[in-house]
C-alpha positions, 0 to 999 in steps of 0.5 A: 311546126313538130309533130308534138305542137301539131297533136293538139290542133288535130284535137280541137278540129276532129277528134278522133277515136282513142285508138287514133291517138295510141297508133299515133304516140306508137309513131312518135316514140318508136314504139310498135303496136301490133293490134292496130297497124305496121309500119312495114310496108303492106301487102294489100295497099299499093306502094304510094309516096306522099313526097316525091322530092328527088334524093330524099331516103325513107324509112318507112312506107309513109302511104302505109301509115297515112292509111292508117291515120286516115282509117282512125279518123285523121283528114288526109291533110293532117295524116299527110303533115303528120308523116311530113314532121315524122320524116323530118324528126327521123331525117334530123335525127339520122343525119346527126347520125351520119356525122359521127359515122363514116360509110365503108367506102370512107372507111377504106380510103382512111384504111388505104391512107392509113397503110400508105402512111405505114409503108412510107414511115417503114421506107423511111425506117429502112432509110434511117435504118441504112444511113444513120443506124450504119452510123450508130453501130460503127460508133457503138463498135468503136465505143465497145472497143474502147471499153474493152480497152479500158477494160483491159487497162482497168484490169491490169492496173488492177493486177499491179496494184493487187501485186505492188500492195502484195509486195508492200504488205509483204515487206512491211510483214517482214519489217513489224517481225524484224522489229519484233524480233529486235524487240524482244532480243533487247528485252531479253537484253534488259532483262539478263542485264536487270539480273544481273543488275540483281545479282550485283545488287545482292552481291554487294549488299551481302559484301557490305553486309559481311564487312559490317559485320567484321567492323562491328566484331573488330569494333566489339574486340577493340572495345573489350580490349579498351575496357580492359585497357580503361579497367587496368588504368582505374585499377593501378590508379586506385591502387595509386591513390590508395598507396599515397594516401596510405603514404601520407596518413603513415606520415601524419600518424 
């Protein structure tokens, strides 16, 4: 039975002063009530256990508080359970306490095992450190040396093609002027043989020209001297033909 279930039977057998039942809830919430009592352990009372079990811790001058219930009105037999569920509570309490805490000495042990731990994970570091580590550098100094290695490869393969398309770009420079400069000697060719090409041209359309002109003056001679001629003709033929018919009309008159 708790303190809580056992407040109102101590009402309906004895009913205490008013103050009784404050000094009482004081008691079981933990709160203190300094006009009527201490649970510090008194100075004028003798120091009086009321449970003598072997082992069990107190938190409080259970004798002190006794007195007091007495005092208010409470029998010796009720304050005597009243303190009894008080100690149990604050004992439950504090045990569920205790197990989520540990003692220094605890404490220590751990902090020992802990650092045991520590020094046999740095040993073994030490072991790695010196077996496989040594292993590791001499491969990464062997990887590095392959690098460099390549490296250096990698750069003189750089070199030569850097040179080879120097030599390349070079050749063909000299190549596209070559053929630019063909280019334009045959341009120059085609250009001096299109003039004189022209010049031919010109030449022969004005010899043509000049010959036209000497047929057609030859022509214009020739048909002045064949008009003359066709002129002469009709002329001798007209006188021809007039002496004839003067002929005949002297013949017939």
């Amino acid at each position: 039975m708790s303190a809580l279930q056992l407040v109102p039977l101590f009402m309906k057998r004895s009913r205490p002063p008013r103050a009784c039942w404050r000094c009482l809830l004081t008691l079981m919430t933990g709160h203190t009530c300094f006009r009527d009592f201490s649970i510090l352990p008194s100075r004028t009372h003798g120091k009086r256990n009321v449970f003598t079990a072997v082992g069990k811790q107190y938190f409080f001058d259970t004798h002190a508080v006794v007195q007091v219930l007495e005092s208010n009105g409470f029998t010796t037999e009720q304050s005597e359970i009243v303190v009894s569920s008080l100690v149990k509570i604050i004992s439950a309490n504090m045990d569920l306490i205790y197990k989520d805490t540990v003692t220094k000495v605890q404490q220590e042990i751990t902090l020992q095992q802990v650092m045991s731990r520590i020094a046999s994970v740095k040993k073994d570091m030490i072991i790695l450190e010196k077996s496989e580590f040594s292993a590791l550098r001499t491969q990464n100094e062997k990887v590095k040396i392959e690098l460099n290695q390549l490296k250096k490869q990698l750069i003189d393969d750089i070199v030569k093609i850097r040179a080879n398309g120097k030599l390349d770009f070079n050749s063909e420079k000299s190549r596209v002027k070559e053929m630019h400069a063909d280019n334009e000697r045959k341009l120059l060719e085609l250009r001096t043989s299109i003039v004189e090409l022209h010049f031919q041209q010109d030449r022969g359309l004005t010899q043509t020209k000049r010959k036209i002109d000497t047929e057609v003056a030859g022509l214009k001679t020739m048909l002045e001297s064949h008009k003359l001629d066709t002129i002469k003709y009709l002329a001798g033929s007209v006188f021809t033909c007039l002496t004839i018919v003067l002929g005949f009309y002297r013949v017939w008159m």
